[in-house]
Residue, then its C-alpha position, 0 to 999 in steps of 0.5 A: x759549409x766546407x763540403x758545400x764549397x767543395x762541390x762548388x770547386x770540384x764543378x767550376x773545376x771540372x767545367x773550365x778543365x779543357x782550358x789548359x788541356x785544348x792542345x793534348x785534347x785536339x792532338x789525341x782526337x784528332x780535331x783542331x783547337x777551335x773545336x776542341x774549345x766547343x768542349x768548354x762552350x757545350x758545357x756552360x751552355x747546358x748548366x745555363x739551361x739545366x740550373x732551372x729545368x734541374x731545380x724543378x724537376x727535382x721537386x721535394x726531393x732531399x738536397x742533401x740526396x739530390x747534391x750526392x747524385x749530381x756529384x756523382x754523376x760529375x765523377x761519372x762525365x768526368x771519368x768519361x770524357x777520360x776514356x773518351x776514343x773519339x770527340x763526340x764521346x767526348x761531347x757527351x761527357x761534356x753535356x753530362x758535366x754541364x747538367x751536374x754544374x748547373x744542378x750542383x750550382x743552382x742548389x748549393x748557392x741557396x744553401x747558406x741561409x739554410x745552414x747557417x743563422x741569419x746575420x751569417x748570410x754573406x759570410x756563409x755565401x762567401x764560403x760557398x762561392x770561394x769554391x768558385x774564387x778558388x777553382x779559378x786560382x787552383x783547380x784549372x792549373x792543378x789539371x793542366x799540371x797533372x795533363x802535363x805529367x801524366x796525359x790528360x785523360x789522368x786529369x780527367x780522371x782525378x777530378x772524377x775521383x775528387x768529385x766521388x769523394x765531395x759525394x761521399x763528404x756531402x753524405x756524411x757530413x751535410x743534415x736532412x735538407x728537405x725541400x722547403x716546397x716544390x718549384x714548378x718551371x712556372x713558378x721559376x719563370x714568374x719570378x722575372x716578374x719580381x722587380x727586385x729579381x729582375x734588377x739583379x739579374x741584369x746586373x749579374x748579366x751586365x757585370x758577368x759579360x763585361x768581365x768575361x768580354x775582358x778577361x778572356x782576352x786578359x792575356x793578349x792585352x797584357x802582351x800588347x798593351x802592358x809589354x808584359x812577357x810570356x814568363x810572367x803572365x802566369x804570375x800576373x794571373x794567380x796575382x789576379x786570382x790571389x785577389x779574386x778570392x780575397x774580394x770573396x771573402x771581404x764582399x762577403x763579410x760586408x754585404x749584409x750591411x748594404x747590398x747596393x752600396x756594395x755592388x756601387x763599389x764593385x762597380x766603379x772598382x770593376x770598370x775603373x781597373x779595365x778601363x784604365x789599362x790602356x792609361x796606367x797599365x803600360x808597364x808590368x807594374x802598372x798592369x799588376x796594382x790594376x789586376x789586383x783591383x780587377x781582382x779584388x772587384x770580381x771577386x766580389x760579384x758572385x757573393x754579392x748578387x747571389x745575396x741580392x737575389x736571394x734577399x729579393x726572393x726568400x720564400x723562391x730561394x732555390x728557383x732564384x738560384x736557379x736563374x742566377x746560374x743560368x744568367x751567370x754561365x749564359x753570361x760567360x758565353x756571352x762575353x766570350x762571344x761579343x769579346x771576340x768580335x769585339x778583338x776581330x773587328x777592332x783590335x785588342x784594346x777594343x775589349x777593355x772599352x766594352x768591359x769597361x762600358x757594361x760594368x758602368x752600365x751595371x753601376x746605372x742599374x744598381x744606382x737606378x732599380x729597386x734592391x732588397x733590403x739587406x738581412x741586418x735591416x729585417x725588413x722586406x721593403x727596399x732599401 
């Protein structure tokens, strides 16, 4: 499980990498900032469309053969993107990293109920997605340390070496993981005709996008709304991250009980914490016990709805996993988008209405559409 999560850091890492490195990057190749963040844009893209195309194409192979390989074309894209002369080299580092992510993510995130007995499902689960919690407190500040001290394609180049070494530990460590049966693009698609499958992929979307549309934006909002200074917003943001992984951890020993009642909570927590920024969060104080709660609540999305859909789908745990990376990474880009808009057109504070409006929209949804039963029930009708 402990290799499992690491390939999922080592990913989510490499992924958000140019994050703390757009300026050196834009410098040594000679194109502007905005553009140097296409490199971050290109690769959640490619995942989102890869994670289904990968999971099909991949058929009755080995797992455990095919994680190694997707990790060691990670290393590959990575040690690329470091020599890169030019941007359009760069670029395609930057697509061969999304086509590993989205693989990596698409098989490991169904891996839990393999490795693990049943009633350890949600904890199992936990463990593979605080790779993701831990690659947002961790890994992207590590890089941007490392860029600081050495350059930024030496970053480049230490989480390709990272990435070879989880390679070698997902070999040794992880059994035989033979496919349980093939998945056809087709079969994939169908499972959007699975009402269960459906519900908790706009949930995923509505949660993920109203997230992002907020936290992208999270520090010019702590700047204008909160008065908070530049020195502190680091510490405010590992204060968040700190919390993101403790809500992975504790959604993830509590979700077997009740799915729905979870991502209720998760819900009402999540638009709550954003939406009164402008009322509580007037102060550096105020603007930390809501980060902590936004935390907290984030924290727990990953866990929670990838449990829903993989209880929504037992015998299609790959391919529901596959939509699930593709939903969550389109749903990225998607905030990002509508967030900035959002900023242009209407001012800072505009994106904490609409973080806060899609997250009560998925607390509509969780209340209204059909969830699976959870593993502790034992059954397959709806809870």
């Amino acid at each position: 499980m402990v290799a499992v999560a690491a390939g999922t850091f080592t990913v989510v890492t490499s992924e958000m990498m140019p994050v703390g490195l757009l300026t050196p990057i834009s410098g040594s190749l000679g194109v502007s900032e905005g553009t140097a963040g296409l490199t971050l844009t290109v690769t959640g893209l490619v995942g989102a469309f890869s994670a289904p195309l990968i999971t099909a194409a991949v058929g009755r192979a080995d797992r455990r053969l095919v994680l190694c390989s997707l990790m060691v074309l990670l290393a590959a894209a990575n040690v690329l993107a470091a020599w890169s002369p030019n941007f359009a080299v760069m670029m395609v580092a930057r697509v061969l990293v999304g086509i590993g992510m989205g693989g990596v993510w698409s098989l490991a995130g169904g891996l839990g109920v393999r490795l693990v007995p049943a009633t350890s499902i949600g904890p199992a689960t936990s463990m593979i997605f605080s790779g993701i919690a831990i690659a947002s407190v961790v890994g992207v500040p590590a890089g941007a340390y490392i860029g600081e001290l050495a350059g930024w394609r030496e970053a480049f180049i230490a989480i390709g070496g990272l990435a070879l070494l989880v390679a070698v530990a997902m070999a040794v460590l992880l059994p035989p993981l033979p496919a349980e049966e093939a998945v056809a693009l087709g079969g994939v698609m169908r499972l959007f005709g699975n009402t269960r499958v459906a519900t908790g992929l706009a949930v995923v979307a509505l949660l993920v996008t109203g997230h992002f549309a907020a936290y992208t934006y999270v520090r010019p909002v702590l700047e204008e709304v909160s008065g908070v200074g530049a020195s502190m917003i680091g510490t405010l943001l590992l204060v968040y991250g700190i919390a993101g992984i403790t809500g992975n951890f504790a959604v993830g020993a509590w979700v077997n009980r009740s799915v729905r009642g979870t991502l209720l909570v998760i819900s009402v927590a999540l638009a709550a914490s954003v939406l009164l920024v402008p009322l509580l969060g007037l102060s550096v104080a105020g603007a930390a016990i809501l980060l902590v709660v936004w935390g907290l609540a984030y924290g727990g999305v990953s866990v929670s709805t990838q449990t829903w859909l993989a209880l929504a789908a037992p015998k299609a745990r790959e391919g529901v996993t596959s939509l699930f990376v593709g939903a969550f990474n389109g749903a990225i880009a998607l905030g990002a988008l509508v967030g900035g808009l959002a900023v242009d057109g209407f001012g800072t504070r505009s994106v904490l209405w609409l973080g806060g409006a899609l997250a009560l929209g998925a607390l509509v949804v969780t209340a209204l559409g059909r969830v699976p039963a959870t593993a502790v029930a034992g059954s397959e009708s709806a809870n």
